[in-house]
PQR file of N, CA, C, O and H, with PARSE charges and radii, in Angstrom:
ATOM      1  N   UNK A   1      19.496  14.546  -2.490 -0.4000 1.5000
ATOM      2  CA  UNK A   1      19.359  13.608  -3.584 -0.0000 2.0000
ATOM      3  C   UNK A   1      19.174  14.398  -4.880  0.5500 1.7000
ATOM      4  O   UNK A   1      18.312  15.273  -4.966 -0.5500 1.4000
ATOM      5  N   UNK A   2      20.066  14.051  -5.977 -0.4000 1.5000
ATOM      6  CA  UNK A   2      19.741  14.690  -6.990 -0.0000 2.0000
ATOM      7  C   UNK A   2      18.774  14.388  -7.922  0.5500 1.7000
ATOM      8  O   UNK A   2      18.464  13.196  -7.920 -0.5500 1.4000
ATOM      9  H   UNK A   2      20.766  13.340  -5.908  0.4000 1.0000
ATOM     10  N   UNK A   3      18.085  15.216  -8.871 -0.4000 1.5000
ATOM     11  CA  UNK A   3      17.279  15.045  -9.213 -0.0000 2.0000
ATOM     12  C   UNK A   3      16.735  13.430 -10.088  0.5500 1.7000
ATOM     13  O   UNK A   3      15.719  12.737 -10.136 -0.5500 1.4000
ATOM     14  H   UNK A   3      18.336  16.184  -8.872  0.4000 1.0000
ATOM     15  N   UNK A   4      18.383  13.420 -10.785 -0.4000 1.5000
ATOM     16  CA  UNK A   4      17.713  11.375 -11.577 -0.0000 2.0000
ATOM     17  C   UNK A   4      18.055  10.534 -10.516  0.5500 1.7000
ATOM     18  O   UNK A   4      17.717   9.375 -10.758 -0.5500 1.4000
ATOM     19  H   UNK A   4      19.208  13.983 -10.746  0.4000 1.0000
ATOM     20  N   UNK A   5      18.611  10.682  -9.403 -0.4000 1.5000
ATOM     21  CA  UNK A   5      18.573   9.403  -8.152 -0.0000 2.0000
ATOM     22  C   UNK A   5      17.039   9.440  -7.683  0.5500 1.7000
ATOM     23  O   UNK A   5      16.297   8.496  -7.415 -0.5500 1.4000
ATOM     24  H   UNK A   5      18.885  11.623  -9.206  0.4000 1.0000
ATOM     25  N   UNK A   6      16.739  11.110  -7.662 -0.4000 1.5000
ATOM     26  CA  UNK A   6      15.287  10.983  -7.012 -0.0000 2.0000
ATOM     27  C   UNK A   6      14.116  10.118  -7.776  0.5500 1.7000
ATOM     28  O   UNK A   6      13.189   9.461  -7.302 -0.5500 1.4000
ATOM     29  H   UNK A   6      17.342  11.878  -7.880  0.4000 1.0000
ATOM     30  N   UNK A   7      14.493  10.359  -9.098 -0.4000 1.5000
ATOM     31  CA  UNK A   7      13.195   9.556 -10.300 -0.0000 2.0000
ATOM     32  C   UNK A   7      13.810   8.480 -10.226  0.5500 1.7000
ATOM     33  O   UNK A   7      12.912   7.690  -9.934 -0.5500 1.4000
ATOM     34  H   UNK A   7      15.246  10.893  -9.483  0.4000 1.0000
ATOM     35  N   UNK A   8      15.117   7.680 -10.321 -0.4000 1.5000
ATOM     36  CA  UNK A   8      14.955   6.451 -10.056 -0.0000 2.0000
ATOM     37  C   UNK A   8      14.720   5.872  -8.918  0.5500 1.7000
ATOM     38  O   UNK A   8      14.415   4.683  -9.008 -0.5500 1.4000
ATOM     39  H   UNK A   8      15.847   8.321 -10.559  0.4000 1.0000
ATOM     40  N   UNK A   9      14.770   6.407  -7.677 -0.4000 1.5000
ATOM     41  CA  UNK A   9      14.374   6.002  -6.495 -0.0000 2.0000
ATOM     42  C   UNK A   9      12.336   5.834  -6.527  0.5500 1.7000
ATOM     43  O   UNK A   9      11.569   5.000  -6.045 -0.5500 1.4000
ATOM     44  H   UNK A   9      15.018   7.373  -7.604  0.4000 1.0000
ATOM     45  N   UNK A  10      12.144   7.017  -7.299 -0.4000 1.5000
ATOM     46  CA  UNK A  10      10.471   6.692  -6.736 -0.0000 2.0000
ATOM     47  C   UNK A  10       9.999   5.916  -8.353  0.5500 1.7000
ATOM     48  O   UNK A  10       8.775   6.001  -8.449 -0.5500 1.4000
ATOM     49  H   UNK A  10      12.767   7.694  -7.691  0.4000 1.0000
ATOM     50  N   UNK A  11      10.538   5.295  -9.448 -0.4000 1.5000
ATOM     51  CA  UNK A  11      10.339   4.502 -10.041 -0.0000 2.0000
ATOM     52  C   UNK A  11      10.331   2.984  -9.599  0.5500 1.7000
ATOM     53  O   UNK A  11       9.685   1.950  -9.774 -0.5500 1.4000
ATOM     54  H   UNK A  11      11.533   5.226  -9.370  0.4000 1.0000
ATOM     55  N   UNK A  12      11.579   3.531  -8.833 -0.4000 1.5000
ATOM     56  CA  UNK A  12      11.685   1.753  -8.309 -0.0000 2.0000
ATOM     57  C   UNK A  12      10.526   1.517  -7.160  0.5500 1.7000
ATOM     58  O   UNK A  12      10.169   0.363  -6.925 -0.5500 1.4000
ATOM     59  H   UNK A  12      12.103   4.371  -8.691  0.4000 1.0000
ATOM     60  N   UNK A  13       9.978   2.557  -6.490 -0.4000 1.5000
ATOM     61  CA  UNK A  13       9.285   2.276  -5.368 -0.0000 2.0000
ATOM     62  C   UNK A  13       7.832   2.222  -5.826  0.5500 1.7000
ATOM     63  O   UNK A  13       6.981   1.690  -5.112 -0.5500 1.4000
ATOM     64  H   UNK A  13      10.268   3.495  -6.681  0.4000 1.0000
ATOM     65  N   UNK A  14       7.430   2.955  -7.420 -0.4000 1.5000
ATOM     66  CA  UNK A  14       6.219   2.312  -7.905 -0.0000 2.0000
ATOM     67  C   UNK A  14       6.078   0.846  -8.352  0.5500 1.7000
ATOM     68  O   UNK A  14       5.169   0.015  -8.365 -0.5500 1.4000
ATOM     69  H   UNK A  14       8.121   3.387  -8.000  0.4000 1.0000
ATOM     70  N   UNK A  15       7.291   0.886  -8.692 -0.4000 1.5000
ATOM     71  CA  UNK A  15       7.707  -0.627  -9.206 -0.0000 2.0000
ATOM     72  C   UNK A  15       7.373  -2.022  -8.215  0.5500 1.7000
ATOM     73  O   UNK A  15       7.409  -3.198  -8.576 -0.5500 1.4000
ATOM     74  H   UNK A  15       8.030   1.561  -8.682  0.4000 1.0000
ATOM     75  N   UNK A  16       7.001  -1.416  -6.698 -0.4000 1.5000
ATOM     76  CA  UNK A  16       7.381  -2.163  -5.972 -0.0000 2.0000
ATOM     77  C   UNK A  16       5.625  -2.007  -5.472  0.5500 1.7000
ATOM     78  O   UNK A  16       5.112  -3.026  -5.009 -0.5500 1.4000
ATOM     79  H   UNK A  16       6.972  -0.461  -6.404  0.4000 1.0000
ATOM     80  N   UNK A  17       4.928  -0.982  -5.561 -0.4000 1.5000
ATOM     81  CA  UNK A  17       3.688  -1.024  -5.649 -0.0000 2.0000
ATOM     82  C   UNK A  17       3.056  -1.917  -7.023  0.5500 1.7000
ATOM     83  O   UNK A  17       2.363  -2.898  -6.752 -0.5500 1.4000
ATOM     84  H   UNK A  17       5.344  -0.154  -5.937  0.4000 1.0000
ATOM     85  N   UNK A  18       3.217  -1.691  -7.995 -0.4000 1.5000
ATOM     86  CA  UNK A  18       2.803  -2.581  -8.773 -0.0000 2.0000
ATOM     87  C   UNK A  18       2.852  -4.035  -8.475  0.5500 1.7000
ATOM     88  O   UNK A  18       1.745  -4.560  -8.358 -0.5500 1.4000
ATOM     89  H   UNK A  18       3.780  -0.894  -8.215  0.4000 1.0000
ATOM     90  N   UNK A  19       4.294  -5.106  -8.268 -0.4000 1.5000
ATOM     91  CA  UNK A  19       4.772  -5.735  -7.965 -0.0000 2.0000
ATOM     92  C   UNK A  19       3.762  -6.637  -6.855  0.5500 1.7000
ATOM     93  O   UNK A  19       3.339  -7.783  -7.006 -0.5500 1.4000
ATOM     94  H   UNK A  19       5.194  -4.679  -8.363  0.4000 1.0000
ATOM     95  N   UNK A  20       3.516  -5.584  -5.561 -0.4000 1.5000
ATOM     96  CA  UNK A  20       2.948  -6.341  -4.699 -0.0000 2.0000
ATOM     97  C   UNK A  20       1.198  -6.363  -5.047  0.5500 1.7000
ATOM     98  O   UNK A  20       0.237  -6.483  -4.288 -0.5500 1.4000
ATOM     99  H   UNK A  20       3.860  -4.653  -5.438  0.4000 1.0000
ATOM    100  N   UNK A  21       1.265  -6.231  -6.174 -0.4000 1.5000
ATOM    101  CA  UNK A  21      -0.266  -6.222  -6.827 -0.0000 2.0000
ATOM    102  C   UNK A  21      -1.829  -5.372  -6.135  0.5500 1.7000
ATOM    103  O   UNK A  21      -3.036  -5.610  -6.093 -0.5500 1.4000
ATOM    104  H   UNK A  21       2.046  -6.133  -6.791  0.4000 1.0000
ATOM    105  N   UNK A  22      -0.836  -4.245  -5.655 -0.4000 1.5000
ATOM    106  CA  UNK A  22      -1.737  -3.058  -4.777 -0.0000 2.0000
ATOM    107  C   UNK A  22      -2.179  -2.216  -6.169  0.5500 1.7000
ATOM    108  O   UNK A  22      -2.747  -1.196  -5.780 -0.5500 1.4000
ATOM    109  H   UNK A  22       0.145  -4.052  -5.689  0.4000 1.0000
ATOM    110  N   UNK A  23      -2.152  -2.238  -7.163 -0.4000 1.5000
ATOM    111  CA  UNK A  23      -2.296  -1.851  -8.730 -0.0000 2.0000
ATOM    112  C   UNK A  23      -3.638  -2.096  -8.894  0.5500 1.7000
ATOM    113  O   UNK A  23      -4.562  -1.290  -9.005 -0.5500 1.4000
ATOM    114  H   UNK A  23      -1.691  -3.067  -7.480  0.4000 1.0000
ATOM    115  N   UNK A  24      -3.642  -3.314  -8.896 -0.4000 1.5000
ATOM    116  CA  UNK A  24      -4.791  -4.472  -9.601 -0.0000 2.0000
ATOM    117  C   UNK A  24      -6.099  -4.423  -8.307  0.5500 1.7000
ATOM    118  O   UNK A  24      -7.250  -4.013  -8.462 -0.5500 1.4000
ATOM    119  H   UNK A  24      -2.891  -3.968  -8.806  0.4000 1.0000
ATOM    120  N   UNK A  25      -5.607  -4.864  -7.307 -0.4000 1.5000
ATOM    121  CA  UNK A  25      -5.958  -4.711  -5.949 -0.0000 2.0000
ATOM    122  C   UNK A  25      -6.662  -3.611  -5.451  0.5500 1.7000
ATOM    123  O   UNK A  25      -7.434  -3.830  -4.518 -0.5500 1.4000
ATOM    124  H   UNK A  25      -4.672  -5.198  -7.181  0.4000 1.0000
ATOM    125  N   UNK A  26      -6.586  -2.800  -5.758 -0.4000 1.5000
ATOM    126  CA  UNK A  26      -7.315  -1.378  -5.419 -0.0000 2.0000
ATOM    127  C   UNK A  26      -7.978  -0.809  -6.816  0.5500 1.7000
ATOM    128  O   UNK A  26      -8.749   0.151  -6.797 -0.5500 1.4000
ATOM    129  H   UNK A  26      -5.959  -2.622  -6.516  0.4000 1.0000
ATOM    130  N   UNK A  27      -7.729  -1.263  -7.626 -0.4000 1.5000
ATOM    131  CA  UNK A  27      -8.212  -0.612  -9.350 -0.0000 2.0000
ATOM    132  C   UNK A  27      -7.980   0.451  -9.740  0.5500 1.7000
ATOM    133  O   UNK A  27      -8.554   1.423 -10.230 -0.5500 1.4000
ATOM    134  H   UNK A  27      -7.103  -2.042  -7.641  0.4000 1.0000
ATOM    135  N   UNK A  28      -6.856   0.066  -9.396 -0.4000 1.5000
ATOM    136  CA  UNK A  28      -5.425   1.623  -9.600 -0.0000 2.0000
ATOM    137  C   UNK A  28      -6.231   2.989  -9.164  0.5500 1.7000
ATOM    138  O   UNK A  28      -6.057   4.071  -9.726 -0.5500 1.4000
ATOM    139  H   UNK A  28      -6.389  -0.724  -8.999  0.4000 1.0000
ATOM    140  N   UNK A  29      -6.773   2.857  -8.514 -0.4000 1.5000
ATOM    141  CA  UNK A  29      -7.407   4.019  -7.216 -0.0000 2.0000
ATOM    142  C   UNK A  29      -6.150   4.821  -6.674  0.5500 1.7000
ATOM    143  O   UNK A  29      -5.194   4.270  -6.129 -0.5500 1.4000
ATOM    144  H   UNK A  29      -6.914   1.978  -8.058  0.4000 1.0000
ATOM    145  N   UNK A  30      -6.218   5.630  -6.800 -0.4000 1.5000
ATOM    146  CA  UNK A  30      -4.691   6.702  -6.025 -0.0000 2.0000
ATOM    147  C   UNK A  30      -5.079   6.957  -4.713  0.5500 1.7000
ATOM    148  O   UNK A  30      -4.368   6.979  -3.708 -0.5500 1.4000
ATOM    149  H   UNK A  30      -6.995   6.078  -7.243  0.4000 1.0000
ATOM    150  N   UNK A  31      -6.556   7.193  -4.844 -0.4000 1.5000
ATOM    151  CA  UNK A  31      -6.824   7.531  -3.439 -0.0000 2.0000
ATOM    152  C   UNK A  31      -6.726   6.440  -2.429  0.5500 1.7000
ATOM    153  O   UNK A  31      -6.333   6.714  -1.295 -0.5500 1.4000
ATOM    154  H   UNK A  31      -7.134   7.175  -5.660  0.4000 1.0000
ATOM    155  N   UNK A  32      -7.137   4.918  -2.840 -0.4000 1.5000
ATOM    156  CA  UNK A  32      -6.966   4.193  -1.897 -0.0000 2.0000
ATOM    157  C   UNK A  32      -5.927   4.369  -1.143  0.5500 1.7000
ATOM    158  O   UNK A  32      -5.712   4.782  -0.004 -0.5500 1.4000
ATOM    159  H   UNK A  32      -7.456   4.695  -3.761  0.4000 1.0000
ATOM    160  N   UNK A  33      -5.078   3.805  -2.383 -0.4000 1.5000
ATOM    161  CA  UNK A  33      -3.640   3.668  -2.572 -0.0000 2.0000
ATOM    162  C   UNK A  33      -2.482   4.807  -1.326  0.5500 1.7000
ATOM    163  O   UNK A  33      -1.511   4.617  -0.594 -0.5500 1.4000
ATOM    164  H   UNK A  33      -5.253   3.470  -3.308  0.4000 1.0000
ATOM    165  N   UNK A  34      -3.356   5.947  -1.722 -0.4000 1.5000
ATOM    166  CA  UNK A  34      -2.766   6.765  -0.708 -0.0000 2.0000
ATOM    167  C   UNK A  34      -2.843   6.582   0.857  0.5500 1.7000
ATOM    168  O   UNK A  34      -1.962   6.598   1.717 -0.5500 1.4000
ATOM    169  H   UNK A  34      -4.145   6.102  -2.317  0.4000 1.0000
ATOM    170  N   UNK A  35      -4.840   6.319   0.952 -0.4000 1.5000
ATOM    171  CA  UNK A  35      -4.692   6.261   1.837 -0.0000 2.0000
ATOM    172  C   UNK A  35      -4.629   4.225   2.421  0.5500 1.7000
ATOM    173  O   UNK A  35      -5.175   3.681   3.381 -0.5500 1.4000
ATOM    174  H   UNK A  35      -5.555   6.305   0.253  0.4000 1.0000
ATOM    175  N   UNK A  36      -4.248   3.979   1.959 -0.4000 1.5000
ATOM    176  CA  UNK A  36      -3.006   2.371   2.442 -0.0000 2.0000
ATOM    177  C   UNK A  36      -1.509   2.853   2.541  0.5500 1.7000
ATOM    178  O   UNK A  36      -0.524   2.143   2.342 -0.5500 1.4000
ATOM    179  H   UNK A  36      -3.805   4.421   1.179  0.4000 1.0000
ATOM    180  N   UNK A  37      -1.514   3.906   2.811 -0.4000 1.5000
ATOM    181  CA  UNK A  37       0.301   4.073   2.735 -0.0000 2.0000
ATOM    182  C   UNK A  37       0.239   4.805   3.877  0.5500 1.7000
ATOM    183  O   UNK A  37       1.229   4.606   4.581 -0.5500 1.4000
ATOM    184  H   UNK A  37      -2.314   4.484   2.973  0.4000 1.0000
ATOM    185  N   UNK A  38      -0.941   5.969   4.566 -0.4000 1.5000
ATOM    186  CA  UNK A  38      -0.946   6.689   5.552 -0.0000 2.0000
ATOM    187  C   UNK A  38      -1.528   5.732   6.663  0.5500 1.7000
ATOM    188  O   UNK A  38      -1.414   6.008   7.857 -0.5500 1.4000
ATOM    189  H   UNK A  38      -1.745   6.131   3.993  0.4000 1.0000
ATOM    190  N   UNK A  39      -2.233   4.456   6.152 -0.4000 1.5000
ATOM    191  CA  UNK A  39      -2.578   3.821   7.524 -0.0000 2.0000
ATOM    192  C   UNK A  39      -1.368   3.145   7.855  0.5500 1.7000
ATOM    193  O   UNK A  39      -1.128   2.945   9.046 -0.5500 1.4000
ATOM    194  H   UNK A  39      -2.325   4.232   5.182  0.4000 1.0000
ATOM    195  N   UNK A  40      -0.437   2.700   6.830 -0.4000 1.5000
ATOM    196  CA  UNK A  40       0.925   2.502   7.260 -0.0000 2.0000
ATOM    197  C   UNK A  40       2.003   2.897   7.881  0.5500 1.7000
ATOM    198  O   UNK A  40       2.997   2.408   8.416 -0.5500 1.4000
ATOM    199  H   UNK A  40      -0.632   2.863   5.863  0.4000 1.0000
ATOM    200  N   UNK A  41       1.487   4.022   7.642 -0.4000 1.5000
ATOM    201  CA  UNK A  41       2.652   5.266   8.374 -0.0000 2.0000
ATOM    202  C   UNK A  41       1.980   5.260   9.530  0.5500 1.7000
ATOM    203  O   UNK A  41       2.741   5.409  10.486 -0.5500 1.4000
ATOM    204  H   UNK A  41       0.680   4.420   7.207  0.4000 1.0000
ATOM    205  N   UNK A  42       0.639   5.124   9.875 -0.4000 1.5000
ATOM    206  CA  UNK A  42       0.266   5.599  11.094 -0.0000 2.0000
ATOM    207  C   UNK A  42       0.049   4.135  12.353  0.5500 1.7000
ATOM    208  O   UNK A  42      -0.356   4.225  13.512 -0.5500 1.4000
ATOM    209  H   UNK A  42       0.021   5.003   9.098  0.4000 1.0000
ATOM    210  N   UNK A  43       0.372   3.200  11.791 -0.4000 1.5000
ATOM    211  CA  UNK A  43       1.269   1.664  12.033 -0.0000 2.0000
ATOM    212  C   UNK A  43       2.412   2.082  12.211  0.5500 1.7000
ATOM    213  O   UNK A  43       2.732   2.183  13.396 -0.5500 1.4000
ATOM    214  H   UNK A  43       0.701   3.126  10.850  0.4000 1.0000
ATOM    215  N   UNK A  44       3.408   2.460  11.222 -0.4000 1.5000
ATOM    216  CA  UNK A  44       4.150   2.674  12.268 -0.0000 2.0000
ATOM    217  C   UNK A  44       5.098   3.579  13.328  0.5500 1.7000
ATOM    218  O   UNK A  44       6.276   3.371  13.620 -0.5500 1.4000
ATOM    219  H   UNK A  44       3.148   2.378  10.260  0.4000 1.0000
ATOM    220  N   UNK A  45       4.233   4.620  13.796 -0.4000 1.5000
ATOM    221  CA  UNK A  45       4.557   5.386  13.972 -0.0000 2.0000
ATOM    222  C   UNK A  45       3.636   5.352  15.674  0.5500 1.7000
ATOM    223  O   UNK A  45       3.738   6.038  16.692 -0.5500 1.4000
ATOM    224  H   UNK A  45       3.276   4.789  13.559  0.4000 1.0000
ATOM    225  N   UNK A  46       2.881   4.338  15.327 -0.4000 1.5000
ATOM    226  CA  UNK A  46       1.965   3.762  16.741 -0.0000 2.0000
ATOM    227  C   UNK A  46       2.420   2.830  17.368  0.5500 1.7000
ATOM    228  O   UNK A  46       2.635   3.013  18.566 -0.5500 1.4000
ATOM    229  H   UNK A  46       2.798   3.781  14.500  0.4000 1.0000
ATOM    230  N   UNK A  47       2.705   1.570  16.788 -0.4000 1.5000
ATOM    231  CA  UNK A  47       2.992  -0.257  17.558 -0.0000 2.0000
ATOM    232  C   UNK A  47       4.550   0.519  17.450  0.5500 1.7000
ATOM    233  O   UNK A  47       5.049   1.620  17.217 -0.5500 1.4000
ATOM    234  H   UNK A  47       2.531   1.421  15.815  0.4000 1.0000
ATOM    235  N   UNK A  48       4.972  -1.076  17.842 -0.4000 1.5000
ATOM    236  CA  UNK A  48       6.496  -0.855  17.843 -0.0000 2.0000
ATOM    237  C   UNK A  48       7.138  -1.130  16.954  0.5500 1.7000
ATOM    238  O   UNK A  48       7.370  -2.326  16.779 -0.5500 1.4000
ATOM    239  H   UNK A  48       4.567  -1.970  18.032  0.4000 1.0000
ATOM    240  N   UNK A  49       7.603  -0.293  16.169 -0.4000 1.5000
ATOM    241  CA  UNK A  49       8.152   0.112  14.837 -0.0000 2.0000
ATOM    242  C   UNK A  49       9.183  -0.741  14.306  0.5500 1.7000
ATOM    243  O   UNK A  49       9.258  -1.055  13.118 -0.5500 1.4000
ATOM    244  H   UNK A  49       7.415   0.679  16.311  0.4000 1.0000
ATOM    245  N   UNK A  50      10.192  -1.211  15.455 -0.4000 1.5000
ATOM    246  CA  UNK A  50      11.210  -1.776  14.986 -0.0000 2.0000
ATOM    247  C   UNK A  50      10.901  -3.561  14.745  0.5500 1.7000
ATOM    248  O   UNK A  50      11.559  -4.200  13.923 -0.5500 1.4000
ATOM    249  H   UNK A  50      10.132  -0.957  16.420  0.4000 1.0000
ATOM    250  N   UNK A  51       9.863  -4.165  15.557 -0.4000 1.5000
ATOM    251  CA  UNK A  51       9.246  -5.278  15.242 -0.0000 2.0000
ATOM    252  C   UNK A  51       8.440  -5.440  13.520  0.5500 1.7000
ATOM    253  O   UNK A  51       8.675  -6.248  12.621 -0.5500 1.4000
ATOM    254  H   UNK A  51       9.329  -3.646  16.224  0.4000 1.0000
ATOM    255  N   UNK A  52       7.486  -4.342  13.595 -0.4000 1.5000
ATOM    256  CA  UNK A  52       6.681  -4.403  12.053 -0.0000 2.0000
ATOM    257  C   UNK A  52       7.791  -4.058  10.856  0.5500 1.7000
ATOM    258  O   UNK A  52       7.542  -4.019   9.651 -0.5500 1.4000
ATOM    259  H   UNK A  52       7.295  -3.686  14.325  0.4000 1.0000
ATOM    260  N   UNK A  53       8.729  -3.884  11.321 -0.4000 1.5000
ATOM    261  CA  UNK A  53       9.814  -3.463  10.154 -0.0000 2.0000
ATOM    262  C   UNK A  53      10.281  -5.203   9.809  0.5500 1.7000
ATOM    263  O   UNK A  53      10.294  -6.025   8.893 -0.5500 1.4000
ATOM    264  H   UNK A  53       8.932  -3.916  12.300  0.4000 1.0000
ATOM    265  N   UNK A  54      10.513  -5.096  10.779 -0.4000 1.5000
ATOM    266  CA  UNK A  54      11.550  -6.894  10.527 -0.0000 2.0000
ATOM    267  C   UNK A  54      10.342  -7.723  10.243  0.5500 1.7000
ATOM    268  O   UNK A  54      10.569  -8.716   9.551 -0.5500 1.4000
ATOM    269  H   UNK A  54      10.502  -4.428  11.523  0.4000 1.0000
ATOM    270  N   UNK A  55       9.038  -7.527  10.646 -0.4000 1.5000
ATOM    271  CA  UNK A  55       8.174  -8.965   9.732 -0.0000 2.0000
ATOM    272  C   UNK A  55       8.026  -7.749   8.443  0.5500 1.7000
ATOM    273  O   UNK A  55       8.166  -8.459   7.447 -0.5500 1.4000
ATOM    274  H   UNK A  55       8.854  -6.721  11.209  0.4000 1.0000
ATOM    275  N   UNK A  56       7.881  -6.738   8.085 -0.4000 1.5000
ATOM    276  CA  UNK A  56       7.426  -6.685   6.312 -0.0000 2.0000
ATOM    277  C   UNK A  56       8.816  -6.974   6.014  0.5500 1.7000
ATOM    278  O   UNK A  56       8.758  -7.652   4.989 -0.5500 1.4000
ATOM    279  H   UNK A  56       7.767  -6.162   8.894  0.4000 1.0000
ATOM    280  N   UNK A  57      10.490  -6.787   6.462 -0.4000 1.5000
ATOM    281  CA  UNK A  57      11.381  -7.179   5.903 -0.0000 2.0000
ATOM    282  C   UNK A  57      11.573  -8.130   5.176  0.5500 1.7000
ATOM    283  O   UNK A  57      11.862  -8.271   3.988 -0.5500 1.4000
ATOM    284  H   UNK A  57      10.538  -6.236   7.295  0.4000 1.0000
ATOM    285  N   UNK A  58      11.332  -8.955   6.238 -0.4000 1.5000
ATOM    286  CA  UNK A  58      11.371 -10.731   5.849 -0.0000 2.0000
ATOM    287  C   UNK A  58      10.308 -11.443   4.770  0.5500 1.7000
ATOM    288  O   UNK A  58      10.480 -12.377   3.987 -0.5500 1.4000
ATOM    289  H   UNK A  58      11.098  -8.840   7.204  0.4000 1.0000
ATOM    290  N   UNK A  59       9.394 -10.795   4.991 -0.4000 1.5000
ATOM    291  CA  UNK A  59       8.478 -11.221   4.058 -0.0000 2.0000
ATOM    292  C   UNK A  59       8.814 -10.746   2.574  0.5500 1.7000
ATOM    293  O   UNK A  59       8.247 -11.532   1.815 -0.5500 1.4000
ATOM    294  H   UNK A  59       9.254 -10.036   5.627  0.4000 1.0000
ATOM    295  N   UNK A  60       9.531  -9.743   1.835 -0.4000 1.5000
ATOM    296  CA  UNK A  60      10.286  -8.727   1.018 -0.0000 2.0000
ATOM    297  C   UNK A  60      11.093  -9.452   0.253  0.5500 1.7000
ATOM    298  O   UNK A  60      11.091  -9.675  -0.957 -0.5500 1.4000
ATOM    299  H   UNK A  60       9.991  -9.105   2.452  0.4000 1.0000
ATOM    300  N   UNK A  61      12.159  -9.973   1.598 -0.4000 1.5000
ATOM    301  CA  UNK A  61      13.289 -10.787   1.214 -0.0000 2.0000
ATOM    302  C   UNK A  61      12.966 -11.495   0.867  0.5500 1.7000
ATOM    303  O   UNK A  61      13.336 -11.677  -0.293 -0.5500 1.4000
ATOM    304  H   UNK A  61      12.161  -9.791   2.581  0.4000 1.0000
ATOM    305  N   UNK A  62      12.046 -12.520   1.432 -0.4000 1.5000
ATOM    306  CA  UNK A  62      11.962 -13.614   1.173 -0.0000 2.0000
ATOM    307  C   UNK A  62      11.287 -14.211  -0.285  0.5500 1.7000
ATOM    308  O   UNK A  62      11.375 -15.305  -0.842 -0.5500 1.4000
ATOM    309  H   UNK A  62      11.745 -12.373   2.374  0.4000 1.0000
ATOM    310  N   UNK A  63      10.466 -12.758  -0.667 -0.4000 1.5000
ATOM    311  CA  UNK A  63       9.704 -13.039  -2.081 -0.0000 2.0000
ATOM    312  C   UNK A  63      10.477 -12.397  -3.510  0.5500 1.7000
ATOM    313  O   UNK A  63      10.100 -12.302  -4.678 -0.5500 1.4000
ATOM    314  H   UNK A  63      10.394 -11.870  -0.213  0.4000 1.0000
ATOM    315  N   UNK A  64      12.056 -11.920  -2.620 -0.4000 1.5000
ATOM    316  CA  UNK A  64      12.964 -11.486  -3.442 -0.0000 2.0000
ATOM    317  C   UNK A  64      13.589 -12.578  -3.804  0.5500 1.7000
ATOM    318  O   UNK A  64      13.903 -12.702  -4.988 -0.5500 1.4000
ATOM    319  H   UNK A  64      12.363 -11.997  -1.671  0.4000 1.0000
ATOM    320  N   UNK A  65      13.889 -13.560  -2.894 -0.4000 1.5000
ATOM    321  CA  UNK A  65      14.674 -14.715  -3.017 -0.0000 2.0000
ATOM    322  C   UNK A  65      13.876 -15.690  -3.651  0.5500 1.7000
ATOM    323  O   UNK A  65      14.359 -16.166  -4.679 -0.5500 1.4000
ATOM    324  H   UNK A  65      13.634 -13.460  -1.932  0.4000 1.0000
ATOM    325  N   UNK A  66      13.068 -15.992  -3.387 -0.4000 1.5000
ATOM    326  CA  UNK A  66      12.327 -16.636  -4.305 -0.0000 2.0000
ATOM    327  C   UNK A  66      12.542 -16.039  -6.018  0.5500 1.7000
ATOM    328  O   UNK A  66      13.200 -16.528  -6.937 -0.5500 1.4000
ATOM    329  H   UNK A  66      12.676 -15.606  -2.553  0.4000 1.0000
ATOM    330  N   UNK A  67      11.925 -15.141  -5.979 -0.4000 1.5000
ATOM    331  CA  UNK A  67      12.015 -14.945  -7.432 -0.0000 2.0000
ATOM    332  C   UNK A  67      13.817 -14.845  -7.791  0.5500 1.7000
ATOM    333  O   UNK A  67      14.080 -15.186  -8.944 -0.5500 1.4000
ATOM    334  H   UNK A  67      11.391 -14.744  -5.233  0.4000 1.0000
ATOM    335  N   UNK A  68      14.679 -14.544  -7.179 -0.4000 1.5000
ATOM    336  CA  UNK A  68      15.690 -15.131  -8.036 -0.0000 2.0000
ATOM    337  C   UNK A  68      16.555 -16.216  -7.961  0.5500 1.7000
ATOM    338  O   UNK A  68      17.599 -16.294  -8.608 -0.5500 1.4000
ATOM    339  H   UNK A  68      14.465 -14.268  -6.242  0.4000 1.0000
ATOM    340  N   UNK A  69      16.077 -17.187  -7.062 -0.4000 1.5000
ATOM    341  CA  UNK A  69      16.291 -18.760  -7.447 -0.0000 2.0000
ATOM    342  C   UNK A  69      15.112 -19.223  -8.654  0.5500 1.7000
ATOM    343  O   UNK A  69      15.063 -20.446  -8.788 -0.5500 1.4000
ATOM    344  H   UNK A  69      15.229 -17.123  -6.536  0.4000 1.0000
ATOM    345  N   UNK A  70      14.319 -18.576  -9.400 -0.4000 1.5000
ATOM    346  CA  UNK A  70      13.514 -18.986 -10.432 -0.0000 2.0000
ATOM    347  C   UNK A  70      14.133 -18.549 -10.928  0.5500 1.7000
ATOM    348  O   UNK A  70      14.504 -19.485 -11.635 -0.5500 1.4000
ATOM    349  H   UNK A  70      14.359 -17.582  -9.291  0.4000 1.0000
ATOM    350  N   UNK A  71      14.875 -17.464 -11.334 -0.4000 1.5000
ATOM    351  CA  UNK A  71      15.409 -16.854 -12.512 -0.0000 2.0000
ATOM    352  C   UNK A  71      16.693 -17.785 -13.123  0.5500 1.7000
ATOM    353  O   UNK A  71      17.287 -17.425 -14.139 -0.5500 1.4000
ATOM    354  H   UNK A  71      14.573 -16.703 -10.759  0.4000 1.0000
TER
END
């Protein structure tokens, strides 16, 4: 990945932390923050991975779709 795919890739993925209001939610704590992303990883890397993928999917989509039938 080159270097401006890489900054827009992890812009969009703060974007997506903000978004799900883990910002506000933690009081922009990095450390929480960090460690809510390693208990995630360690979810899924424990249960069965391909199940917890398809429910945070759907839930994603679904608050994607929402917001652009408002738009």
């Amino acid at each position: 990945m080159q270097r401006r795919e890489r900054t827009h890739h992890l812009i969009e993925l703060g974007g997506l932390v903000q978004k799900a209001g883990l910002v506000e939610l933690t009081g922009d704590d990095r450390a929480v923050l960090f460690g809510a992303f390693l208990s995630l990883a360690t979810m899924l890397q424990a249960g069965d991975r391909s199940d917890t993928l398809t429910l945070w999917r759907r839930a994603g989509k679904r608050v994607f779709e929402s917001e652009r039938a408002k738009s």
